[in-house]
C-alpha positions in Angstrom: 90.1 63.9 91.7 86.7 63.2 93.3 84.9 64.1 96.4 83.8 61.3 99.3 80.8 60.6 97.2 82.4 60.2 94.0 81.9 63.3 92.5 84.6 65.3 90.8 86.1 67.5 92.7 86.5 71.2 91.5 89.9 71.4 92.3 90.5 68.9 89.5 90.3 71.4 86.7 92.9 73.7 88.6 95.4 71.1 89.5 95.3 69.6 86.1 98.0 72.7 85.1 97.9 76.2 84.1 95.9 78.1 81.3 97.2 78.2 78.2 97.6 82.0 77.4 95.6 84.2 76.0 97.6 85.4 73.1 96.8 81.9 71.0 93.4 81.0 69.4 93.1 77.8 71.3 94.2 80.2 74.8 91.9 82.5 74.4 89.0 79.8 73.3 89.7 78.4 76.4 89.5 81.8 78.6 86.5 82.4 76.9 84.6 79.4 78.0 85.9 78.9 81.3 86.1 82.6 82.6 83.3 81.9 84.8 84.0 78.3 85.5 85.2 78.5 88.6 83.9 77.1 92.0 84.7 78.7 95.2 84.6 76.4 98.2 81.6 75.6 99.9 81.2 77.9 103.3 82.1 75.9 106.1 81.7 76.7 110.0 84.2 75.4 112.3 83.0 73.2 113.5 81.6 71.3 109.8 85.2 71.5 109.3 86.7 69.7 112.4 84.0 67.0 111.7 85.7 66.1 108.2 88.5 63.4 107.6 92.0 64.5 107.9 92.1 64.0 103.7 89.4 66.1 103.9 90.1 69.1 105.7 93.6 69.4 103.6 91.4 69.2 100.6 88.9 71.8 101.9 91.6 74.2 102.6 93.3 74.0 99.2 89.9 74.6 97.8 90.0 77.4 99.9 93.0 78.9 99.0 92.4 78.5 95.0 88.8 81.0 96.5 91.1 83.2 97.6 93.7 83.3 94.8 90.7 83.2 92.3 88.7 86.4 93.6 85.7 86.9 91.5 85.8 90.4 88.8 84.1 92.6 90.4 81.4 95.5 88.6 82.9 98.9 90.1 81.8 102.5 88.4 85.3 102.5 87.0 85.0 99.3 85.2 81.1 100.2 84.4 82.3 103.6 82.3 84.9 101.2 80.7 82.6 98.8 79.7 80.0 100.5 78.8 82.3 102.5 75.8 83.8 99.3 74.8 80.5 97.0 74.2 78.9 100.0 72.4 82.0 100.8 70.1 82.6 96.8 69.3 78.8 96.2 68.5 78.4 99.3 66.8 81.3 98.6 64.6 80.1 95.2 64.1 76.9 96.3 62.6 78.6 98.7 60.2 77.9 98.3 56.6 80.1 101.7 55.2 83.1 102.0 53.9 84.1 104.5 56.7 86.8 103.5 59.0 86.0 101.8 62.2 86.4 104.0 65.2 88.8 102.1 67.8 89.1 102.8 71.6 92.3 103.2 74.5 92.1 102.2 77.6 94.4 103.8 79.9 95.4 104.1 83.5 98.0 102.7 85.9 99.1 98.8 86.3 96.6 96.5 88.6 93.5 98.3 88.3 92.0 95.7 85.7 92.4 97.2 82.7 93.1 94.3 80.4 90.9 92.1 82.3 87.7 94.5 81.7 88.6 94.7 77.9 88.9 91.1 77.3 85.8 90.0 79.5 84.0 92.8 77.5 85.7 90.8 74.4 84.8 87.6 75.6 80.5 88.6 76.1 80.7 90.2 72.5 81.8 87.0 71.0 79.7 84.9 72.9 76.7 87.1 71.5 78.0 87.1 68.1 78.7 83.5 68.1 75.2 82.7 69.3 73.4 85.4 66.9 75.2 83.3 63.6 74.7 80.1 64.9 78.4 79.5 65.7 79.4 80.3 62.3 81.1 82.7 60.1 78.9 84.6 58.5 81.7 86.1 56.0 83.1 82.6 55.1 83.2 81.9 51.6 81.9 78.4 49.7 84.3 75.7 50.1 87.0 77.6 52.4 87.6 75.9 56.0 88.7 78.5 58.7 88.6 79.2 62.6 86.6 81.3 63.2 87.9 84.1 65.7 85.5 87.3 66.2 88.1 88.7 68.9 92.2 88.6 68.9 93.7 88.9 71.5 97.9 90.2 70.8 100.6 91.2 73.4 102.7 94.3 71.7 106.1 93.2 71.3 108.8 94.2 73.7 110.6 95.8 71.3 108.1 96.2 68.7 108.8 96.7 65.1 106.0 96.3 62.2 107.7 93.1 61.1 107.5 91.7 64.9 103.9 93.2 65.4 102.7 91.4 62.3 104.4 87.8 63.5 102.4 88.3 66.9 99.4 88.8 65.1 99.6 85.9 63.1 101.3 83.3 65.9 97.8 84.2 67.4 96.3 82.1 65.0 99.1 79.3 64.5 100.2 80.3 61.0 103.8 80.1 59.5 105.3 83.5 59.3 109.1 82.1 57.7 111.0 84.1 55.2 108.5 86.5 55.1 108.8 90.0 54.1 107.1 93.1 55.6 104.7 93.7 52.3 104.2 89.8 52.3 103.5 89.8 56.3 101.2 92.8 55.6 99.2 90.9 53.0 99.2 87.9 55.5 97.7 89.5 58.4 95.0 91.1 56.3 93.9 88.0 54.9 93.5 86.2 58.3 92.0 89.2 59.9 89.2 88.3 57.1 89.3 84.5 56.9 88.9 84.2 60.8 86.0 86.5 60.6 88.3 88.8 63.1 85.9 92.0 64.4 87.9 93.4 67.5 91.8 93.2 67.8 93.2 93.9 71.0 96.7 94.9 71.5 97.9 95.1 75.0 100.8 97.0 76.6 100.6 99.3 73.6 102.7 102.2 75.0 105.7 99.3 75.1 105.7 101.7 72.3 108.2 104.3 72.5 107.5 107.2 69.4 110.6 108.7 69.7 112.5 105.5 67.7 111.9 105.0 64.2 110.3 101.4 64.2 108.3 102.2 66.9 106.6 104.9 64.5 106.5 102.7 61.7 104.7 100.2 63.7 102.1 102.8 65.4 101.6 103.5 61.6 100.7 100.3 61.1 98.1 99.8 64.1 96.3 102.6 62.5 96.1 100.9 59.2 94.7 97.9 60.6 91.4 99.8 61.3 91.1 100.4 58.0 90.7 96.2 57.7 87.1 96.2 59.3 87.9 95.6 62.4 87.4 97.3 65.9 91.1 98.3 67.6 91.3 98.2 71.4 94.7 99.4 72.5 95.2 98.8 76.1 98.2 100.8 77.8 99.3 102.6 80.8 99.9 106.2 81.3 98.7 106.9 77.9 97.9 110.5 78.7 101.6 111.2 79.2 102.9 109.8 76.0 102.7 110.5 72.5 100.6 108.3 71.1 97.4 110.6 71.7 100.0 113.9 72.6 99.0 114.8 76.2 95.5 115.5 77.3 93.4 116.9 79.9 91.3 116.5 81.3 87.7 118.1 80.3 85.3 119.0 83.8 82.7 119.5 81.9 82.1 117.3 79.1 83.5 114.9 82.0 86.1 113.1 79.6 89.1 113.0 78.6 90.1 115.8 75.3 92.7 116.5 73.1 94.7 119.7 73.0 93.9 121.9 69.7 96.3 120.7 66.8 98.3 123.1 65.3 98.6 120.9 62.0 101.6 119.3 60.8 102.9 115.8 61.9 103.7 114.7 65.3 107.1 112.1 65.3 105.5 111.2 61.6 101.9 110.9 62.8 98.9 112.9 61.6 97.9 113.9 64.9 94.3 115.1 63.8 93.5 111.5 62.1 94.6 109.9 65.4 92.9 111.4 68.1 89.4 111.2 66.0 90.0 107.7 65.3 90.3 106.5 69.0 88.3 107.3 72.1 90.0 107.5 75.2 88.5 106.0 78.4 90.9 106.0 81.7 90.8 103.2 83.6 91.0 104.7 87.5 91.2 103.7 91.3 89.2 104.0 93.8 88.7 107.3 95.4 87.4 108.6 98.9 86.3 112.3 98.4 82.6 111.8 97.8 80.3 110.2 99.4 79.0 108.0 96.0 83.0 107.5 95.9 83.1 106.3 99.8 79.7 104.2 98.7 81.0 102.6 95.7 84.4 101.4 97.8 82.4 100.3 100.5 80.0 98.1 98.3 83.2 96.6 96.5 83.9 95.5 100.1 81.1 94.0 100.5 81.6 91.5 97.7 85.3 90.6 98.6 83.9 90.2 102.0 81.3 87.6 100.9 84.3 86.0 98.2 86.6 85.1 101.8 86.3 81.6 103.3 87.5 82.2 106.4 85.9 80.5 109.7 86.0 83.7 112.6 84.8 86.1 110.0 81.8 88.1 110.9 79.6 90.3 108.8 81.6 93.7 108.6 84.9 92.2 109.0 86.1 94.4 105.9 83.7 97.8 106.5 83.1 97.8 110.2 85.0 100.6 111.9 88.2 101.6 110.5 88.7 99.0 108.4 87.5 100.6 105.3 89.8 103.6 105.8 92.8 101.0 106.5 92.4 99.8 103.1 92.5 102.5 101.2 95.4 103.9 103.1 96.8 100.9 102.3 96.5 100.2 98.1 95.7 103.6 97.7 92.4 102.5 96.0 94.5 100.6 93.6 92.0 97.4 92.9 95.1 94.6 92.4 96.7 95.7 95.1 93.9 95.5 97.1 93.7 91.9 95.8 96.7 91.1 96.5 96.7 92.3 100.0 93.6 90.2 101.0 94.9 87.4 99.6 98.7 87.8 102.0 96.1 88.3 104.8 93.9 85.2 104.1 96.9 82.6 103.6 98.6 84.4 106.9 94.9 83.9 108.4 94.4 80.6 107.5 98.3 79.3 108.7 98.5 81.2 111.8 95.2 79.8 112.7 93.1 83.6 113.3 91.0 82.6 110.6 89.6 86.2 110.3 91.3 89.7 108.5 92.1 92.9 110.9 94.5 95.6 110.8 96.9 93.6 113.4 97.2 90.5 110.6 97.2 93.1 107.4 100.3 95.1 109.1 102.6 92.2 108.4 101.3 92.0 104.6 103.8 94.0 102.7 102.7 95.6 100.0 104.4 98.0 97.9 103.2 101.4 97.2 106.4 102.9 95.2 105.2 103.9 91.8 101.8 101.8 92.8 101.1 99.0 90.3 103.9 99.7 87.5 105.2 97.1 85.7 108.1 97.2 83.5 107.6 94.3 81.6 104.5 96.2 79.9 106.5 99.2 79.8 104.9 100.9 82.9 107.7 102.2 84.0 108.6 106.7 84.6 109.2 108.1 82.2 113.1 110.0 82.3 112.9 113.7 82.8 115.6 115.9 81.4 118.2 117.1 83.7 117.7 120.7 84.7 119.4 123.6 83.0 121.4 125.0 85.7 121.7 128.8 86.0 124.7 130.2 84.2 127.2 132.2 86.9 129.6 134.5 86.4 133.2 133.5 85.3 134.5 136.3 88.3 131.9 136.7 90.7 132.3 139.9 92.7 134.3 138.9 96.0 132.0 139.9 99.3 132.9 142.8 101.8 134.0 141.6 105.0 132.5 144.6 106.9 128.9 142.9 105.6 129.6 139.6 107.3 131.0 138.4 103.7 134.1 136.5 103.4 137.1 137.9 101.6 137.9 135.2 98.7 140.1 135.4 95.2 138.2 135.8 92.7 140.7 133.8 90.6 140.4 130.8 92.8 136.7 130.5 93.3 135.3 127.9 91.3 131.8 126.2 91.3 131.3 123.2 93.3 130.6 119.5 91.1 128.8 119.0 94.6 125.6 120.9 93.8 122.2 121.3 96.5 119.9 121.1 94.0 119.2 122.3 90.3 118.9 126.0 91.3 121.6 126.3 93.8 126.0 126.5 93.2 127.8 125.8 96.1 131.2 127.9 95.8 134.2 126.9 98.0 136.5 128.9 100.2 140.4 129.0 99.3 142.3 127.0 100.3 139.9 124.3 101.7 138.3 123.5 97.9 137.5 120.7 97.2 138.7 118.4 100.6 136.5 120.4 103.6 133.0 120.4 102.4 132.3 121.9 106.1 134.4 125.3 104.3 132.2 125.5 101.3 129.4 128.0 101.0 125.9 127.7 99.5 124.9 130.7 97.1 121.9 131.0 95.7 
């Protein structure tokens, strides 16, 4: 596809078909190198866009709607105290020369707010530093031996993961045969390729698809451990992490400002040494937006200010996004949630652009419907509530002493009164009147 003078167009690259994923060598190569590729379409006033050819125009408002479906990733505080861990941890492992056991990192928080997108573009600029510090080439490769060369892996966690399963998604990352295989011999395998390909940081995503109270799954959280004793930095990405088991349930410190561990009582935790865990892994929380300070309000307001810029829409004026009450809209709205923010600018910008407003206020957002139930949950990565146990109801007594009717009681059998399967709530019987039980709920009486 070219332009009217013959140049290529950039909406050749994204018509040409969809990324490969990032889970393979050659897909994660390619994310790598093109992260940063793309080109937003040129800023166009009306009436520049009335003077173009019919072809044109439709061109020039595809282009536009790729900008809008391709928002640029965005610096926020959140994603700075992220980053910042990560790049020190990979690099600092990197540079280790000891026999000690690399130190790996979590990254928690709730589905949308960029979590795996912040670890792999940290990923991504580590390699592309490393790469360029050893000329492009492996610097543990041994004489005569031919290998890719893959500082960073990038593996989903199995749905249902097992160690066998977790190994086999290791290795399809880098293409190899994984047949009639067993465990030990899948073991062995991922170990060498971890140290062929020259692998420094693995990164396993959805990690709390991990569920500690089945046997597999703590046989294969057993096995994420081990791999950090392979030289390489381990980034487990995950949501809710605080609330599962894989680190027990932390709080969260005021004044050391992080996130800390409960003391361990010794022992093993669902077959896990829980003080070789926690001190293996640090835990950085991946969080929304928030309103209740002013370098809070500041920080939401800037990130504004860049989407507003990123929007090619020909009525907007400067402050379109964080004049009046626009910015408060918003976060009413997503809640602070960044995807969901994305997501509802883009609904408003295709509704913009077809309706023919070609600007973003709260009349046009109202129609964009956006889900706030369990905000940015996803159950394919196994973001999803956790199931509470039912309540333990309060035992009553098997002949419940019958009330006096000069009280305002009613006068019932005590043989006939039975508890109602029709409770009002985990603390509260309902006990029916003789002879209306169970038919005439308007009979029935509520006791505490």
């Amino acid at each position: 596809m070219t332009d009217p003078i013959g140049q290529p167009h950039p909406l050749g690259a994204i018509l040409a078909g969809k990324p490969p994923r990032r889970d393979t060598f050659d897909g994660w190569q390619h994310y790598r190198a093109n992260r940063r590729a793309f080109v937003p379409a040129p800023v166009l006033t009306l009436d520049q866009w009335r003077s173009l050819s019919p072809r044109q125009r439709a061109l020039h408002d595809l282009h536009r709607t790729a900008t809008h479906a391709n928002l640029p990733l965005q610096e926020t505080p959140m994603a700075l105290k992220v980053s910042r861990l990560l790049s020190r941890r990979i690099l600092g492992n990197a540079l280790q020369r000891t026999a000690a056991t690399w130190p790996g990192v979590i990254v928690g928080g709730w589905g949308y707010q960029g979590k795996t997108e912040t670890a792999c573009e940290v990923a991504a600029e580590f390699e592309d530093t490393w790469l360029e510090m050893n000329d492009f080439v492996n610097p543990g490769l041994q004489r005569g031996v031919r290998a890719l060369h893959a500082p960073v892996a990038y593996v989903q966690t199995p749905v249902k993961a097992t160690p066998k399963s977790t190994c086999e998604a290791i290795l399809a990352f880098f293409g190899a045969s994984t047949e009639n295989m067993t465990l030990p011999q899948l073991i062995r395998q991922v170990a060498g390729a971890l140290d062929d390909h020259g692998v420094l940081v693995l990164i396993l995503d959805d990690i709390t698809r991990l569920r500690l109270h089945r046997v597999d799954d703590q046989d294969t959280f057993d096995l994420v451990r081990a791999f950090m004793s392979m030289n390489v930095t381990l980034v487990l990405v995950g949501v809710d992490i605080v609330g599962s088991n894989l680190l027990r349930r932390a709080s969260w410190d005021k004044r050391s400002r992080q996130w800390a561990m409960p003391p361990a009582a010794g022992g093993r935790v669902h077959g896990l040494e829980i003080t070789q865990t926690e001190r293996w892994f640090d835990f950085v929380e991946m969080e929304r937006f928030r309103s209740t300070t002013p370098a809070q309000i500041q920080a939401f307001h800037d990130h504004l200010v860049g989407l507003e810029s990123s929007l090619r829409l020909f009525n907007a004026a400067p402050g379109m996004l964080t004049g009046g009450s626009m910015p408060e809209y918003l976060m009413r709205r997503t809640n602070g949630v960044i995807g969901m923010l994305d997501r509802l600018l883009r609904g408003g910008a295709d509704e913009a652009m077809d309706s023919g407003r070609e600007l973003l206020d709260e009349e046009l957002l109202d129609r964009i419907v956006v889900s706030l139930d369990d905000p940015g949950r996803d159950p394919g990565a196994g973001e999803v509530p956790r199931s509470r146990q039912p309540p333990r109801l309060r035992q009553r007594p098997a002949n419940p002493r019958p009330r006096d009717p000069a009280a305002g009681g009613a006068t019932r059998s005590s043989t006939t009164t039975a508890p109602c399967p029709r409770r009002q709530g985990p603390d509260r019987w309902t006990t029916c009147l003789p002879p209306h039980c169970p038919a005439a709920w308007s009979h029935c009486r509520a006791r505490a």
